[in-house]
C-alpha positions as CSV (number, residue, x, y, z in Angstrom):
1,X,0.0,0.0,0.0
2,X,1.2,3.3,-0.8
3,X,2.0,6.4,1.7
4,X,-0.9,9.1,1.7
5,X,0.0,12.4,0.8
6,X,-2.6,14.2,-0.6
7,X,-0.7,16.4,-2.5
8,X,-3.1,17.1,-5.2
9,X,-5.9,17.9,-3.8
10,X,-7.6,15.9,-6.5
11,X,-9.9,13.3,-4.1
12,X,-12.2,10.1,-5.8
13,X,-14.3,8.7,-2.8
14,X,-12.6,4.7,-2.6
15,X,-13.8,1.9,-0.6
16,X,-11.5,1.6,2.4
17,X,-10.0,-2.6,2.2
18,X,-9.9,-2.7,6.2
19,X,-12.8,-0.8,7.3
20,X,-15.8,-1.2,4.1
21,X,-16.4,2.2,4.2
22,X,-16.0,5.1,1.3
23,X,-13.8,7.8,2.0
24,X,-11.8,10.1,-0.4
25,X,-8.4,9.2,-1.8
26,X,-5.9,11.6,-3.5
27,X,-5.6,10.9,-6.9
28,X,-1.7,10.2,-6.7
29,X,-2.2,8.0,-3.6
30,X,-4.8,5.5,-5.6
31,X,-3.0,2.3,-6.6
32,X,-1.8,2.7,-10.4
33,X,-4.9,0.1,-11.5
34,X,-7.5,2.6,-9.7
35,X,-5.7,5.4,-11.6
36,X,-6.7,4.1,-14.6
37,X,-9.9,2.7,-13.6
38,X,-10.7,6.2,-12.3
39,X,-9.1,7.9,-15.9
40,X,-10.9,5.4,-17.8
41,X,-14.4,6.2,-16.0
42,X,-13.6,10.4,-17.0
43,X,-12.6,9.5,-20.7
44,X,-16.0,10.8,-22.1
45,X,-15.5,13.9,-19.7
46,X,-13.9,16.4,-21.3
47,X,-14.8,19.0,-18.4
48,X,-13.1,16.7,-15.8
49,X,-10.5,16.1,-17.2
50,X,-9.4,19.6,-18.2
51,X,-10.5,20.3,-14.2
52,X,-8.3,17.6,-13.2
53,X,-5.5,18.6,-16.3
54,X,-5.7,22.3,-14.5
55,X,-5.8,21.3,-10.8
56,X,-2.4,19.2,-11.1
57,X,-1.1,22.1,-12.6
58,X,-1.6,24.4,-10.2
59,X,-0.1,22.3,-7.4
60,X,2.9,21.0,-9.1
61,X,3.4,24.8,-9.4
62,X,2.6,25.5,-5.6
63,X,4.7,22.7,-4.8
64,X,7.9,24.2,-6.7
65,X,7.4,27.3,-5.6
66,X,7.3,26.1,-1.9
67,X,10.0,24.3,-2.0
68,X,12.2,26.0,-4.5
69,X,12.3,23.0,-6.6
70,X,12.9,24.0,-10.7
71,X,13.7,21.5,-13.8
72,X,16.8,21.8,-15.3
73,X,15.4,23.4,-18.2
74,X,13.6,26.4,-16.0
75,X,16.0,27.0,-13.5
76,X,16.1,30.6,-12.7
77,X,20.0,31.8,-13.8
78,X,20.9,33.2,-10.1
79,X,20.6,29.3,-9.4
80,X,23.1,28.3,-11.5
């Protein structure tokens, strides 16, 4: 089982194994074949997904700008 982190504030309500009940899950804590369960159920969503497409977005930017983290490509030249 993975660690939770809950990073992306992107939630799908999953049946908890150990207790039966439903209770949101972060999208990059689901197990890789409830990803794709969950990405195959939004296929014919094109609002979702650009939601979801957007939403990532903005936290991968939060999260670099938290932490300082830049690609290689991006990284601002007093960095270097």
């Amino acid at each position: 089982m993975k660690n939770k982190h809950g990073l992306s504030g992107i939630y799908f309500l999953q049946n908890n194994r150990e207790t039966g009940k439903r209770e949101p899950v972060a999208f990059e804590d689901l197990e890789p074949e409830e990803q794709e369960r969950v990405l195959n159920e939004t296929v014919n969503n094109d609002k979702l997904q650009r939601d979801l497409i957007i939403k990532l977005a903005n936290t991968l930017y939060r999260i670099g700008e938290e932490l300082g983290i830049y690609s290689e490509m991006e990284k601002p030249k007093d960095l270097i």
